[in-house]
KESE-729560 format. One record per residue (C-alpha): residue in one letter; z, x negated, y. Coordinates in Angstrom, 1 decimal. Example, Ala and Ser with C-alpha at 12.3 -4.5 7.8 and 13.67 -1.06 7.14 Angstrom:
R   rest        z        x        y
R      a      7.8    -12.3     -4.5
R      s      7.1    -13.7     -1.1
END
This chain:
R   rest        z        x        y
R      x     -5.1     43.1   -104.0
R      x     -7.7     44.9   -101.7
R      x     -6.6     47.6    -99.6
R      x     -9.0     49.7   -102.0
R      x     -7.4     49.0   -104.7
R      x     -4.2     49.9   -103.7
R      x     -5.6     53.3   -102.8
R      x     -7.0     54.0   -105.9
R      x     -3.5     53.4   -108.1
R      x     -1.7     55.2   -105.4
R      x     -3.7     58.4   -106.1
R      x     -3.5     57.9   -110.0
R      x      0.1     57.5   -109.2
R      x      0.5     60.9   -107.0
R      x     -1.7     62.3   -109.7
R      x      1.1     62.7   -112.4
R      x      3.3     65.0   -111.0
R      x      3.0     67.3   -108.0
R      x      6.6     66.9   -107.6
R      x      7.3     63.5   -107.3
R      x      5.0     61.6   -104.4
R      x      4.6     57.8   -104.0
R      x      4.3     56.0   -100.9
R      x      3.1     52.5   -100.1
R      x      5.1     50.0    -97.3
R      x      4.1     47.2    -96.2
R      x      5.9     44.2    -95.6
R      x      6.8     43.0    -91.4
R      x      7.0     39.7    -90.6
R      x      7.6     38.9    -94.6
R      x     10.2     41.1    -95.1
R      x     10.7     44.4    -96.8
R      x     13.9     46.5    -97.0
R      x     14.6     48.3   -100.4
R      x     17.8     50.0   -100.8
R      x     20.8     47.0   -100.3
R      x     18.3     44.7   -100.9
R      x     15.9     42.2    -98.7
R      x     13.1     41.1   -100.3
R      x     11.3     38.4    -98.7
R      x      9.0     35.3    -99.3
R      x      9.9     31.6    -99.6
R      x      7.8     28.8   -100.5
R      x      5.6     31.5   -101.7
R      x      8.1     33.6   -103.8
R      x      9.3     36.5   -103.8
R      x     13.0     36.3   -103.1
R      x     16.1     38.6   -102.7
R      x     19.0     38.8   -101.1
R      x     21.6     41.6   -100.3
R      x     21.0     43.4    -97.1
R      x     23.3     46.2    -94.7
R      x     21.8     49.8    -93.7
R      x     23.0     49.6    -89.5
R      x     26.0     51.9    -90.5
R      x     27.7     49.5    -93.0
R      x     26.4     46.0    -91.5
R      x     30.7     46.2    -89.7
R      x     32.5     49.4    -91.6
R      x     34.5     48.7    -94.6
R      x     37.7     50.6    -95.8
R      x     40.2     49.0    -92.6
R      x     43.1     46.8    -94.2
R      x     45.1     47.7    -92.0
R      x     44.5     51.4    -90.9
R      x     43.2     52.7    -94.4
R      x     45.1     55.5    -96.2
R      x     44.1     53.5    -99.4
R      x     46.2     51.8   -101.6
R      x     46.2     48.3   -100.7
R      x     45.8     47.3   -104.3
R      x     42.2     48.9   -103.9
R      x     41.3     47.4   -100.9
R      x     42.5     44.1   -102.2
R      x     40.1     44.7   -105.8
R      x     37.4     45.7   -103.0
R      x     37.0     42.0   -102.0
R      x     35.9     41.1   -105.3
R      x     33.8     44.5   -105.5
R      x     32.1     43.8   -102.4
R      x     30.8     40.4   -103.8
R      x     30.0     41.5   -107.3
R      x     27.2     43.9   -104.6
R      x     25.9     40.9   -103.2
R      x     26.0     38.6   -106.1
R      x     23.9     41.2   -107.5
R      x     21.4     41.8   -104.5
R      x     20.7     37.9   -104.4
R      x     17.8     36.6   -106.4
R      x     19.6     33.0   -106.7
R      x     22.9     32.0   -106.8
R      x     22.1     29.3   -103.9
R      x     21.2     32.6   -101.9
R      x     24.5     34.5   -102.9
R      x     26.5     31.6   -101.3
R      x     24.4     31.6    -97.9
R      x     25.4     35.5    -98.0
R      x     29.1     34.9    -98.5
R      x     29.9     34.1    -94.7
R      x     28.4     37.4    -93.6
R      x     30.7     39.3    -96.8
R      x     33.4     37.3    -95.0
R      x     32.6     37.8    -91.4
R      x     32.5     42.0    -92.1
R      x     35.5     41.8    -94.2
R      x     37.6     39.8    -90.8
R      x     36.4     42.4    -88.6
R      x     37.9     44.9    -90.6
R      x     41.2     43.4    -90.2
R      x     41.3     41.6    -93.9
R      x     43.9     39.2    -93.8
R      x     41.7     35.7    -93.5
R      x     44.1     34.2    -96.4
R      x     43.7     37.1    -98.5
R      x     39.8     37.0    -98.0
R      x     39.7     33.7    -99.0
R      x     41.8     33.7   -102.5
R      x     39.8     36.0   -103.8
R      x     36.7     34.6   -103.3
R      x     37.8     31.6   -104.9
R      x     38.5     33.8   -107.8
R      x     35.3     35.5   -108.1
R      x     33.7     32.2   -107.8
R      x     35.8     29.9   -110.5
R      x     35.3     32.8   -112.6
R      x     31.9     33.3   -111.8
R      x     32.3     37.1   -111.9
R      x     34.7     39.7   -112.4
R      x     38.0     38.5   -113.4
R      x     39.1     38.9   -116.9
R      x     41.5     41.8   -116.9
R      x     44.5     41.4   -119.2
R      x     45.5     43.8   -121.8
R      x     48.1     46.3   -121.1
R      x     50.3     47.7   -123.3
R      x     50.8     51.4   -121.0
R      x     49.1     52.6   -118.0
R      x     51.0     54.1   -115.0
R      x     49.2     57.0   -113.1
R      x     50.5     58.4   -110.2
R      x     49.1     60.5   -107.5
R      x     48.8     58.5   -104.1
R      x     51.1     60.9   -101.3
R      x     51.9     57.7    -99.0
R      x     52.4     54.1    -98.9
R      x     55.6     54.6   -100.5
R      x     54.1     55.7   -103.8
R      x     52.8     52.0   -104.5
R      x     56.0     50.4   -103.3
R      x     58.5     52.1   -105.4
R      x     56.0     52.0   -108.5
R      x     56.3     48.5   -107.9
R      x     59.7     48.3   -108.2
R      x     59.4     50.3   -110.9
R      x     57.3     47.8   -113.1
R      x     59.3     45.0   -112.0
R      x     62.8     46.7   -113.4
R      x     60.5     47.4   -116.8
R      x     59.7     43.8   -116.9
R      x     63.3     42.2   -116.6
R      x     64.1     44.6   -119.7
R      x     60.6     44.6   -121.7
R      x     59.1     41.3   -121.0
R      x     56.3     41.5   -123.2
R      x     55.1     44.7   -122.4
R      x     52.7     45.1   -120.0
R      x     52.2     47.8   -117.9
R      x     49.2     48.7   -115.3
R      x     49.6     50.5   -112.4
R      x     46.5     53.1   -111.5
R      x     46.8     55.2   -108.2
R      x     44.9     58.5   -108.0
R      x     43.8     60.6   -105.0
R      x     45.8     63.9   -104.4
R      x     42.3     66.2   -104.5
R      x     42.7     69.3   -101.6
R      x     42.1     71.8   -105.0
R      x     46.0     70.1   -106.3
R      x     47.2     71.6   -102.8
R      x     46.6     75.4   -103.4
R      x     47.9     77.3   -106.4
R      x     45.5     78.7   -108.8
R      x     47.3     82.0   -108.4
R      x     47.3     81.9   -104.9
R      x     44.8     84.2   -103.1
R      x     43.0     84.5    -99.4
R      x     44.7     86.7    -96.8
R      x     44.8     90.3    -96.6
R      x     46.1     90.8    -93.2
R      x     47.2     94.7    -93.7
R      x     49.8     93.1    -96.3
R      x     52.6     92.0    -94.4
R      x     55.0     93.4    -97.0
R      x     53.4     90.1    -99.2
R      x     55.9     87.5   -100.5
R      x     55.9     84.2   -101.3
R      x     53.1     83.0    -98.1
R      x     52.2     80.3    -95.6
R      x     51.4     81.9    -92.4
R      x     50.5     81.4    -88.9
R      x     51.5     82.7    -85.4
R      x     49.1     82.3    -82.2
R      x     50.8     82.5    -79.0
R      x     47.8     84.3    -76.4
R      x     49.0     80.7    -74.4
R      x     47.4     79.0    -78.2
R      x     50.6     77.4    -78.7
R      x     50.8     77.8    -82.8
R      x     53.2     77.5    -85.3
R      x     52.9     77.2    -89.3
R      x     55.6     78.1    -91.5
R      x     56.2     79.2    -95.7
R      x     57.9     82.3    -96.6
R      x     59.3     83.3   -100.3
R      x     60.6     86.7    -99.6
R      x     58.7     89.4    -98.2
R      x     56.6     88.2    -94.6
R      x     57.6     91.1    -92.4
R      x     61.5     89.5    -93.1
R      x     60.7     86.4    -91.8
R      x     58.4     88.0    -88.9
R      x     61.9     90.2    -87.7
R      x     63.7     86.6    -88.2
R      x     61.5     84.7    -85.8
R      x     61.8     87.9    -83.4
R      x     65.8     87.8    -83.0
R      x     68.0     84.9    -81.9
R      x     69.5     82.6    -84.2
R      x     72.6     80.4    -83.4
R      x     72.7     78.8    -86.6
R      x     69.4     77.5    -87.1
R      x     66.0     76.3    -84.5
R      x     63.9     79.2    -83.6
R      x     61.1     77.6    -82.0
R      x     58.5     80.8    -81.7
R      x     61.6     82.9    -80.5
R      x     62.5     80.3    -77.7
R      x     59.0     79.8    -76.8
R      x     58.0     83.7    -76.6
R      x     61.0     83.9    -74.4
R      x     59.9     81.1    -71.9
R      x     55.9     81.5    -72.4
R      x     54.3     83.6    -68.9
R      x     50.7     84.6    -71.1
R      x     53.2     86.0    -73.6
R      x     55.6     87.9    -71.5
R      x     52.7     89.3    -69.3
R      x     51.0     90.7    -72.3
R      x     54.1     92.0    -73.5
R      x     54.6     94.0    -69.8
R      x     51.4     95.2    -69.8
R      x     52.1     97.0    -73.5
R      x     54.9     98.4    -72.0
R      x     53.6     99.3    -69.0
R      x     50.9    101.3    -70.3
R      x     53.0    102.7    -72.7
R      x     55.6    103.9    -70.0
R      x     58.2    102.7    -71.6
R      x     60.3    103.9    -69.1
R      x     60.5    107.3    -70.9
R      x     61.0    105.9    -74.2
R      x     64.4    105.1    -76.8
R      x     65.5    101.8    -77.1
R      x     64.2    101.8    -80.5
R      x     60.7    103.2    -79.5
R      x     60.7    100.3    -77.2
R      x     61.7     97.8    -79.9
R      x     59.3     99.4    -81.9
R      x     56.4     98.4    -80.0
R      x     58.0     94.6    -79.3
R      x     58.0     94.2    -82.7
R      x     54.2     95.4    -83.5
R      x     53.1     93.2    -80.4
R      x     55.1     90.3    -82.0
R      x     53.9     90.8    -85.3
R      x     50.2     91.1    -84.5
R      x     50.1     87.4    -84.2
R      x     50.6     86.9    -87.1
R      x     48.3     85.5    -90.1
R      x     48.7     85.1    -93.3
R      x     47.3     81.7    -94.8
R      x     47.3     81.6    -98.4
R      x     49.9     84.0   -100.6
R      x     50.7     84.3   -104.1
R      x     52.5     81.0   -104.4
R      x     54.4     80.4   -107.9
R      x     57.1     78.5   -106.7
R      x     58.7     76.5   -104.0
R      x     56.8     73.0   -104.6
R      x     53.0     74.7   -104.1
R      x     54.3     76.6   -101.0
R      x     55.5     73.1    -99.6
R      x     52.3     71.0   -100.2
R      x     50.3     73.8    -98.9
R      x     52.5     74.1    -95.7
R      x     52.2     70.7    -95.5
R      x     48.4     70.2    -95.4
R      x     48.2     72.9    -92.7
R      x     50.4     71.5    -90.9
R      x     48.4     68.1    -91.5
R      x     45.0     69.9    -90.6
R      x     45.5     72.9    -88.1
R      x     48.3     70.8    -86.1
R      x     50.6     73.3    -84.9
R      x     52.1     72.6    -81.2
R      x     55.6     74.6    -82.0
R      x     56.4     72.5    -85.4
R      x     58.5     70.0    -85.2
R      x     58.3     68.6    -88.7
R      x     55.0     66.5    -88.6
R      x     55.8     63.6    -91.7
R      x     56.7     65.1    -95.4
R      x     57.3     62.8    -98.5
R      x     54.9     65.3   -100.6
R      x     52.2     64.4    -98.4
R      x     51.9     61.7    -95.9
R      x     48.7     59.9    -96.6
R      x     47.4     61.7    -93.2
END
């Protein structure tokens, strides 16, 4: 076909709609990238075969250092050659592409034995696997590794007492939406009379700390202010030991000559100081279980220096 040609159907082309434009590219050294696809010419015909984009030609999901379930990174073996069985104009083709699948799959830590089974499968099945038929389906949010071992167990118990029933195991992805309550609403910082919270204190040295709260927050607040023998108060120890915050703290005082003031007009001002740094996260909480998850994905996210707690079992897929 003449370079006029081509022209000519390219403007009839562009011609249909002014939103949607065509564009012509040509192939380099007799290849031509379209989408996960090379097409190229052999013997002189047009052939395929799957290609890479830069980015994915060496990132998969990592075996070993994926928050997945393992059960979906094992199924993603046979996913990821179903993609290049489909990319490859002949079978002979998809088979000189299977040692770069298995090269990228190694390098993402893929356990070389593991790699191999399935590919056997695919291949003696010449496709997806049959899938038996299950008499129940399991679903179960994914918090943590442990959520797939225990609904193992689980299944296992259910077979020794139901041996022809069949049950399949599907693991869902805790979405950030299941982590906040519907009820619960964005701070209003003048509230600190507001119960059942997650909030936030900033140290002026940016040392933080995130906490929940089901009474009222100024209760907590006058908690973290005093001593406790019978429990840990970190932000009480550390405001007691940090220099940033007992400066500021003198220089309120100072200014306010406390030296002519009560005792309790001086704890006054300690206390408004101290609760000043202070934030409320998210309020409105229904009950103890949505203040908990929510704690714990701030905790996950904002990493606060002065908590302690850093793994929970309602959420430790981070």
């Amino acid at each position: 076909m003449s370079k006029i040609d081509v022209d000519k159907i390219l403007k009839k082309l562009n011609n249909w709609d002014t939103q949607l434009i065509f564009t012509v590219v040509k192939m380099e050294e007799n290849r031509l990238i379209f989408l996960d696809s090379e097409i190229f010419i052999f013997e002189n015909q047009i052939q395929f075969k799957h290609y890479r984009k830069f980015g994915q030609r060496t990132v998969l999901s990592n075996f070993k250092n994926s928050k997945m379930s393992k059960k979906y990174l094992k199924s993603n073996i046979i996913t990821q050659c179903n993609n290049v069985l489909d990319a490859c104009s002949t079978y002979e083709i998809f088979l000189s592409s299977l040692d770069d699948l298995k090269n990228l799959l190694y390098r993402n830590e893929y356990p070389k034995y593991l790699v191999r089974e399935k590919i056997d499968i695919f291949l003696n099945s010449q496709g997806k696997p049959d899938l038996p038929d299950f008499d129940a389906i399991l679903c179960l949010n994914y918090t943590s590794p442990q959520t797939e071992y225990y609904a193992r167990k689980l299944i296992t118990k259910m077979k020794l007492l139901l041996p022809n029933f069949h049950v399949s195991l599907a693991l869902k992805t805790v979405k950030i939406s299941q982590l906040f309550s519907k009820s619960a609403k964005g701070p209003e910082e003048s509230k600190i009379e507001t119960a059942n919270t997650n909030y936030h204190f900033i140290c002026p040295c940016k040392s933080d700390y995130v906490g929940r709260c089901k009474r009222p927050l100024d209760h907590r607040i006058k908690e973290h202010f005093r001593s406790s023998k019978d429990s840990d108060n970190h932000i009480h120890d550390h405001i007691n030991s940090c220099p940033h915050y007992m400066k500021k703290i003198r220089k309120i005082l100072r200014d306010a000559k406390s030296s002519q003031l009560k005792p309790r007009q001086v704890w006054t001002l300690k206390i408004d100081n101290f609760r000043s740094h202070f934030h409320i996260l998210k309020k409105n909480f229904k009950n103890y279980f949505d203040r908990s998850n929510t704690e714990a994905y701030f905790i996950r996210t904002l990493r606060p220096t002065l908590n302690c707690q850093k793994d929970f079992k309602c959420f430790a897929i981070f």
